[in-house]
Structure formats: C-alpha cells, structure tokens
N, C-alpha and C positions, 0 to 999 in steps of 0.2 A: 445088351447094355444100353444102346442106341434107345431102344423103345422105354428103357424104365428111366432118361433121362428125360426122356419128351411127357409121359406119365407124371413125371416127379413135378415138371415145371405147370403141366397143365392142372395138378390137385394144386400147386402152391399160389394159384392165381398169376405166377408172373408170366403166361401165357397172355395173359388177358392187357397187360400194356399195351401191346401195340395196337390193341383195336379200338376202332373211330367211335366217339362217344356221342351221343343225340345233341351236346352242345357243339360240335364237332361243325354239324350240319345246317344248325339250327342258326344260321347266319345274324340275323337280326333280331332273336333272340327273343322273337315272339310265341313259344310252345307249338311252332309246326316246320315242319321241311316241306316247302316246296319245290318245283322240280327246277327251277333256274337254282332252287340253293344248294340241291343236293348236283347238278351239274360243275358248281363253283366248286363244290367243295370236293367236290371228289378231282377236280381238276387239280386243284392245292396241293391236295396228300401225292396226287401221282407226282407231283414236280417236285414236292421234297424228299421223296422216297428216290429218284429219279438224281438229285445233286445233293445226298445221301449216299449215292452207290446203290442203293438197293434194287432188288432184281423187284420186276414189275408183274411177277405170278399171277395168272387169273385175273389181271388184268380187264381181257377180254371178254369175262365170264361174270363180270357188275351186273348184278339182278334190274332190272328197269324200273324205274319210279311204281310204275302201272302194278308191277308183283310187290310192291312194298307197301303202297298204298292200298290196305285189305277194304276198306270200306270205300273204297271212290269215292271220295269226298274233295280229292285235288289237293291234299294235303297229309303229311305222314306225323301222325300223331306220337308222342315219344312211347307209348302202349305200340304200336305199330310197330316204331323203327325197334325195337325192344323184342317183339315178338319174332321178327325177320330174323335181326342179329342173333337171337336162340334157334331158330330153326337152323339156318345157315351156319353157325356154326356146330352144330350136332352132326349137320349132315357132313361137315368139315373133315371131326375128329374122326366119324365112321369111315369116311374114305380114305384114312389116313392113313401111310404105312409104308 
C-alpha cells in the first residue's frame, strides 16, 4: 500500500513540490548559477528545512557545482541544472524503496 501511495503521489506531480526550482538558485536572476549562488542557496533551503523540523536526508551527498556544471564554463545553465535535476532524480526514484 506504502508503495502505490508513493506511486500515486509521484504520477500526480505533488511529488515534485518540494524540489528546488532553477529560480531557486538563480540568485540574481541573471540566467546562470554560479557557485557562491548555488552555495547561498543551498545554504537557505538547509536552514529552512532545518526550523521547519525537517530531517536534512542526503544532506551530505549535494552533487558539487563541478558535476552540475556539464560544460565548464563556470556557470550552470538552467539546460544544465534541468538536465542534473532529471538525472538525480531518476536515479532517486530507482533507488527508492
């Protein structure tokens, strides 16, 4: 039952709430992440999920600017952070259980 409730939530999108959006990261709002933005901003989310209550999961397992940034260019393009967030979260659902 457990699993066709996690199913149910992941076909109906409300799975997809709570994940960080490319404007999320995207500080200054100029079409790239870079890595002081993507350190700010991920600093944000842990502190409100943190006086929120919420458990800090994987946490420790934040992919690094360097694996987000496919193309080395010193900036993570929203194609980029787009592309990562689908891979990581595929690999997510597969190890899920």
């Amino acid at each position: 039952m457990k699993k066709l409730i996690i199913i149910a939530l992941f076909a109906s999108g409300a799975w997809a709430i709570d994940q960080p959006r490319f404007s999320d990261f995207d500080l200054n709002s100029d079409g790239k992440i870079t890595q002081s933005e993507l350190e700010e901003a991920r600093t944000v989310r842990m502190k409100q999920r943190a006086a929120e209550g919420r458990m800090l999961k994987n946490a420790g397992e934040a992919h690094s600017f360097e694996e987000i940034d496919a193309d080395n260019d010193g900036s993570i393009s929203r194609k980029e952070f787009l592309l990562h967030k689908t891979i990581h979260h595929t690999k997510a659902c597969v190890t899920f259980g």
